[in-house]
N, C-alpha and C positions, 0 to 999 in steps of 0.2 A: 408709349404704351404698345404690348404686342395682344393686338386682337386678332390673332391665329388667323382659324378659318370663318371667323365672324365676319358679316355684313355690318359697314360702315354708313349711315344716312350722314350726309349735308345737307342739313336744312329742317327745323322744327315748325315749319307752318303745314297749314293741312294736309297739304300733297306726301310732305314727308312721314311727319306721325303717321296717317293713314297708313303708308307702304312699309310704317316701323311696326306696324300692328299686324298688318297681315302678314306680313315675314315671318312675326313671332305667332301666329297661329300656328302656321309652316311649319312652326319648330324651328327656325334659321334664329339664330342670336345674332342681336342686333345692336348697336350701338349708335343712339342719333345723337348729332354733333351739332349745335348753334351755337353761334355768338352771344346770342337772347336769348332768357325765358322762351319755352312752347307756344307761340300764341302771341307773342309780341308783336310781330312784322305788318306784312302786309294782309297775314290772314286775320288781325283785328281789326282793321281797319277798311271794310267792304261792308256794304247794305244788312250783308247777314242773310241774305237770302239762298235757303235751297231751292231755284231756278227752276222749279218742275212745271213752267207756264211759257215756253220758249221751243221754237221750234227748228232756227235757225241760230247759229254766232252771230256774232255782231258784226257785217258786210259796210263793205265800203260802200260810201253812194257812189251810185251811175250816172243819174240827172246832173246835169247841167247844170243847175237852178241852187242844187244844195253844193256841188262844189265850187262855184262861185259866192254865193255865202260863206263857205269855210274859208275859203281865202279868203277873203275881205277879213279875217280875223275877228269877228262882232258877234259871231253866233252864241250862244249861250252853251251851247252842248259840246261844242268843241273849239277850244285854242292851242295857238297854238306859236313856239319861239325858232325863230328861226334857225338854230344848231339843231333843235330838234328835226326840222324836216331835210336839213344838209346832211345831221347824219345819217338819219332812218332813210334817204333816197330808196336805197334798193330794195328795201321792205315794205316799204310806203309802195311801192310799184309794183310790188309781188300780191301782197293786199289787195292790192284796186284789181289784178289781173284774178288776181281767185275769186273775187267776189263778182264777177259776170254770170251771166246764167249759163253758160254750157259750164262753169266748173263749180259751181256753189251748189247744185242738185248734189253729187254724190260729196262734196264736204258735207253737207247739210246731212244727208244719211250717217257718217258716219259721226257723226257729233250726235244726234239722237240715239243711236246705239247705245253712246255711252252716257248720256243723260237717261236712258232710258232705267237703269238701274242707280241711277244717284241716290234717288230717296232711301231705298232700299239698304243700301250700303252704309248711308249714314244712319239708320236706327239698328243697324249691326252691327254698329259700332257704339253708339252714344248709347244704348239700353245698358250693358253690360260695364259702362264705364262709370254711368250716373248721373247722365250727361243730358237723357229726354227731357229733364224737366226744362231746358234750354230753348224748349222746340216749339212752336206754334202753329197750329194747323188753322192762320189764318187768311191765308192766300195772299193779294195786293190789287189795290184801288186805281185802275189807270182814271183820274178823273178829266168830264168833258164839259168845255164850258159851252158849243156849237151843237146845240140839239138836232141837226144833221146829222152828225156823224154818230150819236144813236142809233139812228137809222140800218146803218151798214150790219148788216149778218156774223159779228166777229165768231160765232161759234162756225158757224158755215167754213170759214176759213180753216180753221183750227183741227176741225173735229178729225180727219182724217189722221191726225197725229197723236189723238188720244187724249188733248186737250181741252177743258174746259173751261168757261168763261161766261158769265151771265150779266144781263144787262141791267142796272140801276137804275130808275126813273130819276127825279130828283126830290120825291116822298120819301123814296128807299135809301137812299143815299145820307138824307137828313138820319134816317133811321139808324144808321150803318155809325155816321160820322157826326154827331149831334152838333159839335161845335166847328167847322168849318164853317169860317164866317164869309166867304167870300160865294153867291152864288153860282153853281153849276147847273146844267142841265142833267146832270146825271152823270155814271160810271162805271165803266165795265169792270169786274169782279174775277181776274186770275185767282182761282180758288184753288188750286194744286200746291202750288208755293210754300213751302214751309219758311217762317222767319226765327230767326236765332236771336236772342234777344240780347245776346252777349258774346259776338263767336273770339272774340280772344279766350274767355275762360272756359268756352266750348270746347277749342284747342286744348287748352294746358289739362282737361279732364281727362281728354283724349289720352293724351302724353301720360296723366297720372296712374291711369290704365295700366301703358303699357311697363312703368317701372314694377307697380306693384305687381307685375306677372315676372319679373325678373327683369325686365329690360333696363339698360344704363343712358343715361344722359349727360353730357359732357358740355361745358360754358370753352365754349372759347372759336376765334375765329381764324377758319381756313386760310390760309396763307398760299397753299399749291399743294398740287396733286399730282405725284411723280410712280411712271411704273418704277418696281423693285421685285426682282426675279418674278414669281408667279404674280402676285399679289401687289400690291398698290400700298403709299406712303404716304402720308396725308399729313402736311407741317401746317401747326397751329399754334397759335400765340400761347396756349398750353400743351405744347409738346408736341413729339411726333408722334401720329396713331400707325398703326399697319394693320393692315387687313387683306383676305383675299378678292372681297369685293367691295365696290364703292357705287354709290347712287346721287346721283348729285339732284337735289329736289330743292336749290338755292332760291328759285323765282329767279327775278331778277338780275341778282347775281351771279348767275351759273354761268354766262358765259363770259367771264374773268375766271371761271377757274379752268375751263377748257379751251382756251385761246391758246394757254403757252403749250395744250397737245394738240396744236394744229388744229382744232375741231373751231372753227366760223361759225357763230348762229345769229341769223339771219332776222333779232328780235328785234320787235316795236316799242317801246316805253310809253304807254298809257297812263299818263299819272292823272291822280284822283285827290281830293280835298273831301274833309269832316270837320265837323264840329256838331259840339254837342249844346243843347239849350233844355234849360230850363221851360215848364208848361207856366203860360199864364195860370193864376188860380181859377181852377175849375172847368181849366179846358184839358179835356182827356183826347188822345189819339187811340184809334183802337186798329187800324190797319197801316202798311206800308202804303205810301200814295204818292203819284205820277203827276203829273201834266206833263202830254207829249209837246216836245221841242223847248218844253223851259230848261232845260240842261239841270234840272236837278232832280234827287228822288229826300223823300221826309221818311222817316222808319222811327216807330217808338223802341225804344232800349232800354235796357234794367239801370241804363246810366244818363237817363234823359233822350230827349229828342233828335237824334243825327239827323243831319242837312248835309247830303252829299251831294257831289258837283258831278258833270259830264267828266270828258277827257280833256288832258292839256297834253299836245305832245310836243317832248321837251326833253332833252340830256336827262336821264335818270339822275344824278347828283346835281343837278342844278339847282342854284337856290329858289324857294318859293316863291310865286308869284298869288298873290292874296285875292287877286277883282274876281275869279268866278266865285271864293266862297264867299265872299262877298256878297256878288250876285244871287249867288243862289239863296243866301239870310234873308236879304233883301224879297224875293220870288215870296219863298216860304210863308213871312209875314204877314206877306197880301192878303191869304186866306186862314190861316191860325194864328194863333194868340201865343207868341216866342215870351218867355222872359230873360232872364241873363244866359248869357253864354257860361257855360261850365268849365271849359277848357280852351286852349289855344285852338288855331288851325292846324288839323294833323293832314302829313303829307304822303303818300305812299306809291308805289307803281305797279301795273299792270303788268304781266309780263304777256304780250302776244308774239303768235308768229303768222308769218304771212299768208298761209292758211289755215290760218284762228282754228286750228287744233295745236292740243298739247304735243309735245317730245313725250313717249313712255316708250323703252327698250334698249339694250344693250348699242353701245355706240358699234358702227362698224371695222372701226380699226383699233379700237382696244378694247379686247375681251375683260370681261370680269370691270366693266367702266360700264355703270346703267345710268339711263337720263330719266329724268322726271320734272318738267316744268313745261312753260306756256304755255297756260291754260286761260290766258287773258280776263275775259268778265266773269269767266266761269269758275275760277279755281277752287272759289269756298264750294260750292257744288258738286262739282267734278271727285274732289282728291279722295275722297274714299274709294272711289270707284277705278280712278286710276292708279289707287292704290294700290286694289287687287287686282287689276290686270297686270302690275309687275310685278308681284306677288306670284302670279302666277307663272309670268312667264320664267322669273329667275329660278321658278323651283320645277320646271318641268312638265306644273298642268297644265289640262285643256284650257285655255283664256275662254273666256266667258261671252269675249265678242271679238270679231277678225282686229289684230293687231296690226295690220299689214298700212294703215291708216295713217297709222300715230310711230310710225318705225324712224328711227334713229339714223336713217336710210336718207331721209331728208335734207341733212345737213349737209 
């Protein structure tokens, strides 16, 4: 296929459709390329949370205390196989090294830049695609069973950042969450949060968006990506595409396709477990809910109950390993009333980089070659946003917030 002077997307999960949408506001024709349905990957298979309750990535621990727990391999929130940390070494060291305080103050800055407009972005998107009624403006329940830790000021902590957060007694809490059957002292209430009740078909509305404005969608998978005179070559198990530019927004797998041009990315694999369950009769969920250190989060869905797991880090193609979602069934249960499981354990990966900001901007050694991936915990959040910052930057305008952050410079 000759796509002239069109922009080529790899990759139909949020990061991509987003950057396939704001292109084509741009007026840039655009053709986005997966192997999968819009919406299949790893962008249906996350919490579902717009993240607007967060002020920092997700940092390495520094104490003592907690990375001797993780090694000891027992923790609930994180495991982990031993290929996974022989191969992630110098990422895994790059991580712990960003996450100290003299360099996670300005990560931390510029990660709320671009969280800063997330919300924003994604009803800029989902309004005009048909997509809000997907959205929930119900924030998330971190619940606390140690009525101490009530105590602590979390809005005090927070406020400077624009966040809010209110605290649950455990009257309120009843009142919030009628059937948690398990006593708590109460719960603080991230009320920014928007949850998506179904973000795979959030996606594919996304996607349906942008065909009915013209845009093409293409089934088939990236095989390599070769310069050819100005413009770029893209062989796939349906053919070869050509185009003058190419955006690689694989997650995951993006760096299989930029290895054979030299380009080294220096990813984490964060892999994550779901499943979905069934409500006891006449137990309703009405918010996302936490307990810190169980390694897991509960979220209701338009397809039942998800019980998602911490991190396992581990070879992205490795075969499953089932005890945290397990585990976390298990957690869950303690305090709601599960009935059957709906589906299997679905498996999926994180894509981080060692300083848990995303890749967004033209690579440095091959023009007309733009990145867009790891964006780690944040991706369903982020990718509208990151969308339009290369969006912008491939078309010339002023970006919306210093790019100089998230630069392709990195690698």
């Amino acid at each position: 296929m000759d796509a002239g002077g069109q922009v080529v997307v790899l990759g139909a999960g949020i990061a991509g459709v987003s950057a396939a949408l704001h292109l084509q506001q741009r007026g840039v024709s655009v053709l986005l390329l997966d192997r999968a349905k819009p919406g299949s990957g790893t962008s249906h298979g996350n919490a579902g949370l717009i993240e607007m309750s967060t002020a920092l990535p997700h940092p390495c621990p520094q104490d003592l205390g907690t990375l001797v727990r993780y090694a000891l391999n027992r923790a609930p929130d994180l495991r982990w196989q031993p290929g996974g940390l022989l191969g992630m070494a110098g990422g895994l060291y790059g991580y712990w090294r960003n996450s100290r305080p003299g360099r996670i103050g300005p990560i931390g800055a510029s990660f709320r830049a671009l969280m800063g407009k997330a919300l924003d972005e994604h009803r800029a998107l989902a309004v005009p695609a048909g997509a809000a009624g997907l959205l929930r403006d119900c924030g998330w329940l971190e619940l606390v069973r140690d009525p101490r830790l009530l105590e602590v000021d979390r809005q005090a902590e927070v406020a400077p950042h624009g966040i809010r957060v209110s605290r649950l007694d455990s009257a309120a809490l009843e009142r919030a969450e009628p059937h948690l059957r398990q006593p708590f002292a109460g719960a603080f209430h991230w009320q920014a949060t928007v949850s998506i009740t179904d973000p795979g078909a959030y996606v594919a509305r996304l996607a349906a968006a942008f065909v009915a404005r013209g845009g093409e969608v293409m089934a088939a998978k990236v095989q390599g990506v070769t310069r050819q005179g100005a413009g770029w070559r893209i062989a796939t198990t349906g053919g070869a595409v050509h185009a003058a530019r190419v955006v690689v927004a694989l997650g995951p797998w993006s760096p299989d396709v930029l290895r054979p041009l030299g380009l080294r990315v220096p990813m984490l694999f964060k892999r994550g477990y779901h499943r979905h369950f069934a409500a006891a009769e006449g137990t309703v969920l009405n918010h996302p809910v936490h307990v810190p250190g169980s390694g897991h989060l509960v979220v209701p869905m338009d397809m039942g109950i998800r019980v998602l797991t911490g991190v396992e880090l581990a070879p992205r193609d490795a075969p499953p390993d089932l005890r945290q979602i397990r585990s976390a069934e298990a957690a869950a249960r303690t305090y709601l009333a599960l009935a059957e499981a709906l589906d299997p354990p679905w498996l999926g990966t994180r894509p981080c980089m060692p300083d848990m900001l995303p890749v967004i901007g033209e690579a440095t050694a091959h023009p007309g070659l733009w990145l867009l991936f790891g964006h780690g915990h944040h991706g369903l959040t982020q990718g509208p946003a990151s969308g339009r910052l290369l969006a912008e930057l491939m078309t010339g305008e002023a970006p919306f917030i210093d790019p100089a952050p998230f630069s392709a410079h990195r690698l």
